[in-house]
N, C-alpha and C positions, 0 to 999 in steps of 0.2 A: 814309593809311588809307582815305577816303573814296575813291579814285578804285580802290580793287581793290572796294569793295562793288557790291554792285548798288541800281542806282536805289530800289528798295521798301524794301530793307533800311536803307539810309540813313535814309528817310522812318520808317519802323519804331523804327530807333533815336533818330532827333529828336523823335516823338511820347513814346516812350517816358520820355526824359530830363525833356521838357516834366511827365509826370505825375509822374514823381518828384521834381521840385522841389515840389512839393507836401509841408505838415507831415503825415506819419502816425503812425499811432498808435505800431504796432511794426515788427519788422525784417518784411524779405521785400519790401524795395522794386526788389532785382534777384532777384525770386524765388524765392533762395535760392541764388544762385548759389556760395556759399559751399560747398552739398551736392553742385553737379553735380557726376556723376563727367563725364570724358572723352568716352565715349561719346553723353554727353547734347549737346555740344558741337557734335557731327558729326551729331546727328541732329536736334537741336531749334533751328528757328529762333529761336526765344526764348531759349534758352543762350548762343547764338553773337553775338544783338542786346546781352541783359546784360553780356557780357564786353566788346563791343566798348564800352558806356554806361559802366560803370566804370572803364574803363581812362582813357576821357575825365574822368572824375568823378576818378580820382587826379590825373590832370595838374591838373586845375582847383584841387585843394587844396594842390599841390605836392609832391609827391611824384612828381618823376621818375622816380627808379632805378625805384621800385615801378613806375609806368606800364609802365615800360621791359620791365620783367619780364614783364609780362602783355598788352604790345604782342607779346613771342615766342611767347606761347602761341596769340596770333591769326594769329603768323607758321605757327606749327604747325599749326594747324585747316586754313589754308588750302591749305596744302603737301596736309595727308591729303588734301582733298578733289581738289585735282588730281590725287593719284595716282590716286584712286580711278576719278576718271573716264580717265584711262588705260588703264587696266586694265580697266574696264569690258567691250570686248569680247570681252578675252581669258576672265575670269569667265564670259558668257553664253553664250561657244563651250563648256568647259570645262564649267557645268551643263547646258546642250542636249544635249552627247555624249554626259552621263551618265544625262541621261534618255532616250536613242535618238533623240532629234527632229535629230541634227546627227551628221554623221559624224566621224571623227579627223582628212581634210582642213582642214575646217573651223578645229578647232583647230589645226592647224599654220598655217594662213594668220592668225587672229589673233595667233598666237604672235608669226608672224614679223612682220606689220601694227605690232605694239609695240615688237618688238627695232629696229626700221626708226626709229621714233618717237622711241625714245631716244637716238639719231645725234647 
């Protein structure tokens, strides 16, 4: 898992774990990550750090399966986010053209730029 993060993120997630060993009072120690929806996943570094902190915090109490479960959902987060950046310049063609700033070349050449990508 460590070697698909990035450098910060890691350091992020080990600070992180280091403070929640710590006794507190009540819940909200991965932020609530019980509430995030999905979206918050993809868009919040700190949703994405708590998932990946838990998921290490199930292993350590034993609970495989479960880890297992929630190691796919960080398989998932990571998949969206590569597509996303795939896609990305097809998205930028595709809003540019609709704002007049790009012509419909344009977007055919990202179009085709991705369909090439996906080879």
């Amino acid at each position: 898992m460590g070697d698909r993060a990035a450098p910060g993120r890691v350091a992020a997630v080990e600070a992180a774990r280091a403070r929640r060993l710590r006794p507190v009072v009540s819940g909200g120690s991965y932020n609530y990550l019980c509430r995030k929806a999905a979206h918050g996943l993809l868009t919040e570094a700190a949703g994405f750090e708590d998932l990946v902190d838990i998921t290490a915090r199930l292993n350590e109490l034993g609970y495989a399966d479960v880890a297992a479960d929630a190691q796919a959902v960080i398989d998932a987060v990571l998949a969206q986010e590569r597509a996303l950046q795939r896609l990305s310049d097809v998205f930028q063609a595709v809003e540019w053209h609709d704002s007049a700033d790009w012509g419909a070349s344009q977007v055919r050449d990202a179009v085709a730029a991705y369909r090439e990508s996906r080879r």
